[in-house]
C-alpha positions in Angstrom: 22.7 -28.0 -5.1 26.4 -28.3 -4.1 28.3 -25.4 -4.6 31.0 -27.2 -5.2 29.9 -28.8 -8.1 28.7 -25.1 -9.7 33.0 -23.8 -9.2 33.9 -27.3 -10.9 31.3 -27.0 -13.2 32.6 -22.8 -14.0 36.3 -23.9 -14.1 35.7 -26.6 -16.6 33.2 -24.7 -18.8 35.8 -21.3 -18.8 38.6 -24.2 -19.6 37.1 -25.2 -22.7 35.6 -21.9 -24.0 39.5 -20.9 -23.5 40.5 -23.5 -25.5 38.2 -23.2 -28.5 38.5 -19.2 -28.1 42.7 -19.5 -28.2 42.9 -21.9 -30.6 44.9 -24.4 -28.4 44.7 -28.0 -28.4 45.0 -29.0 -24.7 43.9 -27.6 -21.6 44.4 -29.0 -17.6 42.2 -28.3 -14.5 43.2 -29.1 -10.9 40.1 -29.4 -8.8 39.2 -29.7 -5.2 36.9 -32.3 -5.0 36.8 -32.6 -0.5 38.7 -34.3 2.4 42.2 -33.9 1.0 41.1 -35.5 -2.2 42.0 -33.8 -6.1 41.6 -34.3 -9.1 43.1 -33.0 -12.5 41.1 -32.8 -15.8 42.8 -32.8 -19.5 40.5 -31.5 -22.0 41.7 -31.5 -25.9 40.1 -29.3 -28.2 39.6 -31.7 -31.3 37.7 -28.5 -33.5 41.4 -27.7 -34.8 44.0 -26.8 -31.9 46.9 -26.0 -32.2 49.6 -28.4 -31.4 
């Protein structure tokens, strides 16, 4: 399996348990994803963020 995809899957799941743990409503994520290329992630945390 790529090992890549295990940090991008690690950085997303801590994101949301974050979100749902703090309370807030939105969370961003830059990730690598190889040869130069990137890629940012909003998540929104629709069980009752905050603002």
């Amino acid at each position: 399996m790529d090992c890549g995809l295990l940090r991008r899957g690690r950085i997303l799941g801590t994101l949301a348990h974050r979100l749902r743990e703090s309370g807030d409503r939105w969370g961003v994520a830059a990730l690598c994803i190889g040869v130069g290329q990137g890629l940012a992630v909003v998540l929104e945390n629709v069980t009752g963020g905050r603002g």
